[in-house]
Structures are given as C-alpha cells and as structure tokens.
N, C-alpha and C positions, 0 to 999 in steps of 0.2 A: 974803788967802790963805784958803783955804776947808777946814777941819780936816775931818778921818774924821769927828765927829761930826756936822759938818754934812749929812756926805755920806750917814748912814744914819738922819739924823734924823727921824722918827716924818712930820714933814711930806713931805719929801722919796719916804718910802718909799709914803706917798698916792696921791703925784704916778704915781710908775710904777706903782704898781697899778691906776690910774684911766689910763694913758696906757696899758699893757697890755690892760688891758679894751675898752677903746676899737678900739685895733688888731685883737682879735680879733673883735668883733662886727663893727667893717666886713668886714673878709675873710668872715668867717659871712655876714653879709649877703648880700655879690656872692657869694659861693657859692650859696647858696640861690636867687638870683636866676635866675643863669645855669642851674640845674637845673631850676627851674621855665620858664624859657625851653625848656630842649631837649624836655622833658614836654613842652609845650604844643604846641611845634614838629611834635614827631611824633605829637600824639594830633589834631592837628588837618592833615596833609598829604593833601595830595588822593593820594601817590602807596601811602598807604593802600591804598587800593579795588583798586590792580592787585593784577593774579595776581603771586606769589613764592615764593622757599622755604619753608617750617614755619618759622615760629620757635621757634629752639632755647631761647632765655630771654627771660626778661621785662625782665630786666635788660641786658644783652648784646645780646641778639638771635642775628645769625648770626657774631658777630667771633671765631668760632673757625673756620669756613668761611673768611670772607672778611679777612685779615688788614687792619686799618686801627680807624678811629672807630665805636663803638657808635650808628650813626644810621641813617637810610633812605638809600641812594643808588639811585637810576633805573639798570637795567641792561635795557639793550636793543639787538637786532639788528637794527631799523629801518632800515634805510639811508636812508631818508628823514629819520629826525630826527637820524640821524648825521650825516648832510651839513649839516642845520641848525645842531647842534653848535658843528661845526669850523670852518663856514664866517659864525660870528657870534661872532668871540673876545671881540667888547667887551660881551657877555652873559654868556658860558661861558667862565668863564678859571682858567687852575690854581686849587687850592687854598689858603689863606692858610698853614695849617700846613706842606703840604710846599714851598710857596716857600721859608718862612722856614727851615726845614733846610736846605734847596739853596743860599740864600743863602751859610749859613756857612763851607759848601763852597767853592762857586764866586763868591763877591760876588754883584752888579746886574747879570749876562750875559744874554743874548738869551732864555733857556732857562729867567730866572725872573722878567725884568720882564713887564709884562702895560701894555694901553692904548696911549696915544700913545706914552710912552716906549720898547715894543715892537714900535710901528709904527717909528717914528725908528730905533732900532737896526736892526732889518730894512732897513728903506731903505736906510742908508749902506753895510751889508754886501754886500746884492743884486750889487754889481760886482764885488768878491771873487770871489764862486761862480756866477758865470758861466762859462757852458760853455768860452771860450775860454780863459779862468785857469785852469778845470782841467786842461786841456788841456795847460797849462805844467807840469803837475805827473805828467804822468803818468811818467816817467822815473824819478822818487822812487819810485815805485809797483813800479815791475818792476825797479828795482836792489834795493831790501829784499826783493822774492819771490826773487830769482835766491841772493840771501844766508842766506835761510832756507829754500830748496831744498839750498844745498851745507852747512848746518848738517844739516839732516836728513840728507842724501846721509854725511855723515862719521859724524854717531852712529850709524848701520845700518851701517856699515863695518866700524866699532868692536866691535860687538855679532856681525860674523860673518853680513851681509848678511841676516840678520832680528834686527828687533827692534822692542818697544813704545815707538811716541815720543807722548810727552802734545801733543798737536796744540796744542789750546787754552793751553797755556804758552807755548809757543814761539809761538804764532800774537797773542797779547797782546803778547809784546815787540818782535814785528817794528813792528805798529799804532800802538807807541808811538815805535816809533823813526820810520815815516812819517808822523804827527800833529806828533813834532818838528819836523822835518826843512819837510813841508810846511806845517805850520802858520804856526811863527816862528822855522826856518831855524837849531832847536834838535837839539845831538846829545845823544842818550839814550844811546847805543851801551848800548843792552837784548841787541839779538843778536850783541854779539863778545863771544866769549869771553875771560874772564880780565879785561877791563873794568871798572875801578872805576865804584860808581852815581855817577853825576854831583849836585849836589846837587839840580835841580828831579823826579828821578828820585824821589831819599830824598824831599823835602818832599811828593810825587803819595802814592807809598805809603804814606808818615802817613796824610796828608789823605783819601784814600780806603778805606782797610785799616779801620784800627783806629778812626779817628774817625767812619768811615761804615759801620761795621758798623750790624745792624738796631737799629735803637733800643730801647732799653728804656723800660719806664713812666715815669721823668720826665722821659725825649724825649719820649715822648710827649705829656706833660701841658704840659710848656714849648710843643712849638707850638703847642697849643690853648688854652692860655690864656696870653695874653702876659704878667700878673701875675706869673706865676711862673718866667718865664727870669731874674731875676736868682739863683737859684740855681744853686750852679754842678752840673757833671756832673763824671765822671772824664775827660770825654773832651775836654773846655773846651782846658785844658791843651796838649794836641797837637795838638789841629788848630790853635788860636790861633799858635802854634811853628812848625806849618807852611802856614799861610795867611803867614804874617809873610816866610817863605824864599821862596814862591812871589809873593810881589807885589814881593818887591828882587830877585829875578829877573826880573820880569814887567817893572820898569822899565828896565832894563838892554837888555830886548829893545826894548820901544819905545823907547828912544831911538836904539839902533842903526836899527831902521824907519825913524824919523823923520828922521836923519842920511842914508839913502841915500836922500833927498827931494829934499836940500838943495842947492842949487849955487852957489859964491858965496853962501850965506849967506841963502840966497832960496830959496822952494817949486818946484819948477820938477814940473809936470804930466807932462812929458814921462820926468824922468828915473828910471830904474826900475833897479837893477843887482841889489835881491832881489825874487824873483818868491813869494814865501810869502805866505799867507794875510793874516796879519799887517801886513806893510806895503803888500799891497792894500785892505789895513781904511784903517789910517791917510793911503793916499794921498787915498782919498776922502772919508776925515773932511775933509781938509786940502783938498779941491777949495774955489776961491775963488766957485763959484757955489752950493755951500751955503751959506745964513744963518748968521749966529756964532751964533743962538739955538737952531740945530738941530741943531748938529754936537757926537758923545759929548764928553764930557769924558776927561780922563786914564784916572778909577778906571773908566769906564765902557768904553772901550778895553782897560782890564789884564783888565778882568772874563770877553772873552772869550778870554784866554789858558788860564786853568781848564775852558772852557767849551768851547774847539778840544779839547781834550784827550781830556773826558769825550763830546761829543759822536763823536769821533773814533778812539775808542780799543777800548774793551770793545764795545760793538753791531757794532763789526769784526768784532773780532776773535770773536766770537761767533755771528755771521752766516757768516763764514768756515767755521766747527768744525762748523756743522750743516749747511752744503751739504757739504762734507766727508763726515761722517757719512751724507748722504741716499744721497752717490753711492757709498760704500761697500757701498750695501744693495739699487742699483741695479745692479749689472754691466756691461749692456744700455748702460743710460744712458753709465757713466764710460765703457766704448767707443768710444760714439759721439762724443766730446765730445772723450776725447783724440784721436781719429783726427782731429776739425776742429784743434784746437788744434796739432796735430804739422806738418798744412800748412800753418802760419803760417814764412817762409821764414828768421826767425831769432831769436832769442832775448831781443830786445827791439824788441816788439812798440810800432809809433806810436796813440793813441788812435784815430785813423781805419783801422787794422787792427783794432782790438779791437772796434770797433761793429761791424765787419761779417765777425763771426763771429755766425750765428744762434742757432746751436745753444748758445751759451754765454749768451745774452742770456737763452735760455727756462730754460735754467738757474738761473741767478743769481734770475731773477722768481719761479723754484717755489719754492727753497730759502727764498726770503725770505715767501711764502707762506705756505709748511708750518709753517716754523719761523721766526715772526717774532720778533726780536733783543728786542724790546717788543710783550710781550703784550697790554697793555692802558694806557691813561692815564685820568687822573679827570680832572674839570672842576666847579667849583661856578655857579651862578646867582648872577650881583652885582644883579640886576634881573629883578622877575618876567614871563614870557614864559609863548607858548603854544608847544610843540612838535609841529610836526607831525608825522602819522606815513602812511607808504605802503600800512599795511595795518590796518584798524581793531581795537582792543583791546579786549575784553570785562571789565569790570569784577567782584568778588567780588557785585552784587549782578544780574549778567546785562545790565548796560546799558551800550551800543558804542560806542565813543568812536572818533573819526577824528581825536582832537588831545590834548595831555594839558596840563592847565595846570603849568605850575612858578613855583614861589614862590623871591622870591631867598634864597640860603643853600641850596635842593636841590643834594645832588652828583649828580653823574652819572655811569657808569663808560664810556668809549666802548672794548669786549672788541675789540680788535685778532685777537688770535689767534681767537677761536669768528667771528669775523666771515670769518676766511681757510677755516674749517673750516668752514663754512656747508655743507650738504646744497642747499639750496635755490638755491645761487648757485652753485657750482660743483657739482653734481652728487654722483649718490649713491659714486661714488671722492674726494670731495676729500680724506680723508685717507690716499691713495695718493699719492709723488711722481712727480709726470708731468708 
C-alpha cells in the first residue's frame, strides 16, 4: 500500500516536476516548429509575387476580409486554371481542417472523403442519380410543392388575403420533408402542422443548429492542429448525442433498404419495391458484379444519410428563396413564366412536361447564376503542380507569367459567385436577372 507520504514525497514530487517540464517543452517545441514552418511557408511562396489585396497586418494578414486561416490562398478567375482545379481532384482536394469539421457532422460521406475512396464512393452512387431514378422521384417533388402552396394558400387566408410569409422557412421544411421522403423514404412531416418533430428531425436540428454554428477559436485551432482536438468544446457534447440518434436511425433505414432487396433470403437485383435514394445506394453496393474489396462498408453507406440531407436540404431550399426573390423584382419575367407554367394542363406535372417548359429551364439557370446557393469552395494542393492559366499574369516585379507554380499545402479559393458575376463572361448586365 502506498501511504500520502509516499505520494508527496520530495522524490515523487521530482518526478512531476521533471515529467511536467518535459511535456511543456515538447508542445513548446512542436509549437515553435510549426510556426517556423508557416513563416517559412509564406516568406518563401511563389504566390508572393502575384497581384492582391494590401495587407491589412503583419500578423493576420486579410482574415478580417476573408473569414478562415491566417495564410496565402490563390484567388482567381481563371477559367482555365479553374477547369484545371476541379478537373484534377487527386491534386486539389478539400481542405484537411474543414474535412475534419464536416466529418464530425456528417461521418466518411461522399462530400468529405477525397482519392480512391471518393472515386469508389462516386462510382457505386453514380446509378442512384441517374436521370431515370430521378425521374421516379419526381411525384415527391410536386406533392410537397402542391402541400406548401395550400400552407401558404391558408396562412394569407388567415391573415385576410394579404400577408408576410417567411418564404425561406417554410421553403427549408418542405426540402426536408422531400430529402426524407426521397432520400431514404423518411417522414419529417416539417410541413403539417401541429406535427410532432420526429426524432431524426430533433437529432439534424442539434447536429446542424447549434453544434455547426460558426466556429469559434478552438474550432478553429482543433482542425488545424490535430494535437489539440482531445480538448473538448461545449459543443462535443450535442453533436456526439446527436450524431449517436442519427446513426441508430441511419441503421434502422438501411436495413429496411436492405430487406426490400431480399427475396427468399437471397439479393435478388431485380427486386425493388422502395424507389429512394437510399436503397438505390445499397442495391448497387449489393450488385454481385462489384468486387467485395470495392463495395462501401455499412458506416460508409450510413455516412451518406447525413450527407442526402445536407446536400439536399438548405442549397434547396435556398436556391429556391432567391429565384423567388429575383422574380419578385422582375415582373415582366414572373409573367412570363407563370403564363408558361399555367399551360401546363394539370397540376401534377410528369418530369418529361417539366423539361419541356423553356422558359422555366432559363429561369432556374439565372437564378442559380445570380445567386449561387454556394458561393465559393477552397481546395488545398496535396502535391506540387503548375497551374495553368488562359490569360497571362503579371507579377509585383512586372514579369508575365502564363503558368503559376504551386507548392503542395497552397490553398486555393475556386469564387463561384464573382465567377457567375464575371463582366467579361457574361457581359456588362450580368448582374441584372435575365
């Protein structure tokens, strides 16, 4: 038995003092390290010499302008090294930090693996979101609008045939009820009223509300140094609570998937009785001419459950709220548009009517335009490349470059929206809706 004195004994107390010391100077250490790395990083980057904004601090830089990491990122409206970009993901792939945040979110889903694993995923999915499977789904699509037409239709009733309806409220809960519904043949019931939240409803709203609010500084520091995620946050707690409710839901769905596969106890290809997102994943996980070494695993299947969601949900409905909002502003426009849509001869419209309305197609493509749902995405360099460029860049010392080298670890911002708003590409109206 080991007495108090032992435990505060002159030698003992040595030990922690010297095992304390110890732990501090290594963390000192790799601190100092990694700071001397990022110095070095950016006193020595070729992307230096471009033209950019003043730097507002020496320290900082522009990260009161640009919300994210005190470092260099490549911003440019290239379209030639944009194309190079995107169309070379096993170079230019998400970020490590905002992976690992989206991770905690959404697991291993399509939307934060990167490589082979991200080609594999893509692959299997690919038959899913083929035109003809959407095609099965379009019926989900126009029974939720017709439902959130007579919601709106009732509240201006109410109100005395005018009234203010928050578009983007009710337009998030219809997207979630069609991301259920089509996804994985889940009811949300967001838009009936008097409707209790269902549980994977509560578990999204944690999970996205309050645990994915914007980060504060040791979010921030946890993704950029992985050392220091075993501290915890306040926000650990609920999202863990609710990533926990969403994956014994997540299982529950796949196995119902998996069960309308099964015939006699056996995979059968043919047999399909739910047409959702979801167990078009899993049929073709489960095709017998995939290799068993290529085909997701369970958590890798549940992963895009969070993942149909997020994808599927807010960019909607969002996209929705500002074509909305454009054609509010247009008159001319929503005339024209309702007068096409009015000749459609009833009220639920086949996908092959909905294509072949024009005037709605050019619609849909400006609003998405004007106001793209996603502004912008980053990308880091895993390996260093030359970027091309389609129109040559003059450096701070007057010497023209027709290519720019990047070193791996450069990020890169690829501006979605200033790309839509381009003068040069679409002319001197493109930020008129037309």
């Amino acid at each position: 038995m080991i007495t108090v004195a032992e435990l505060v004994s002159p030698e003992r107390l040595m030990m922690a003092r010297e095992l304390a010391t110890s732990l501090v100077a290594t963390f000192g250490a790799y601190g100092v390290y990694r700071l001397l790395c990022f110095f070095y990083g950016e006193w020595t980057s070729p992307l230096r010499d471009l033209p950019g904004p003043p730097n507002e601090s020496a320290v900082f830089g522009n990260l009161k302008m640009l919300w994210g990491a005190p470092s260099k990122k490549l911003y440019t409206t290239d379209c030639k090294a944009l194309n190079h970009i995107v169309m070379n993901s096993s170079v230019y792939q998400k970020p490590a930090p905002a992976r690992w945040f989206l991770s905690r979110l959404l697991g291993e889903g399509v939307l934060i693996v990167e490589g082979e694993t991200h080609k594999n995923q893509r692959k299997i999915m690919n038959p899913a979101f083929g035109a003809a499977q959407i095609r099965e789904l379009t019926e989900i699509f126009i029974d939720k609008s017709l439902e959130l037409r007579d919601a709106w239709t009732a509240e201006i009733s109410r109100e005395g045939e005018v009234a203010n309806v928050n578009a983007l409220a009710w337009l998030s809960r219809m997207t979630l009820d069609v991301i259920g519904l089509a996804g994985f043949n889940y009811k949300f019931n967001a838009l009936a009223d008097g409707e209790e939240r269902t549980e994977l409803s509560h578990a999204f709203a944690n999970l996205f509300g309050r645990a994915a609010g914007r980060p504060g500084p040791l979010m921030l520091m946890r993704a950029r140094f992985p050392l220091l995620r075993w501290i915890p946050a306040r926000s650990d707690a609920s999202r863990k609570q609710a990533r926990t409710s969403m994956v014994t839901i997540g299982k529950e769905l796949l196995q119902n998937s998996k069960d309308s596969l099964v015939k006699d106890g056996k995979f059968e290809k043919s047999s399909l009785t739910n047409r959702n997102l979801l167990t078009l994943l899993v049929r073709a996980n489960m095709d017998t001419d995939i290799p068993e070494n290529q085909r997701m695993s369970d958590e890798e299947v549940l992963a895009q459950v969070p993942t149909f969601i997020v994808a599927g949900h807010e960019t909607t409905s969002t996209a929705t709220a500002w074509a909305l909002f454009a054609l509010s502003k247009a008159p001319e426009t929503q005339k024209k548009l309702r007068d096409e849509l009015l000749a459609v001869p009833n009220d639920n419209p086949s996908m092959d009517e909905l294509n072949s309305l024009p005037y709605l197609d050019a619609v849909v493509r400006e609003a998405l335009r004007l106001h793209a749902p996603v502004p912008n995405s980053s990308r880091v360099a895993v390996k260093d490349d030359v970027l091309p460029l389609a129109k040559p860049v003059v450096d701070r010392y007057g010497k023209s470059h027709d290519s720019i080298l990047i070193r791996k670890g450069d990020e890169l911002l690829i501006p979605i929206m200033v790309i839509n708003h381009d003068k040069t590409i679409w002319g001197e109206d493109s930020h008129e809706f037309k």
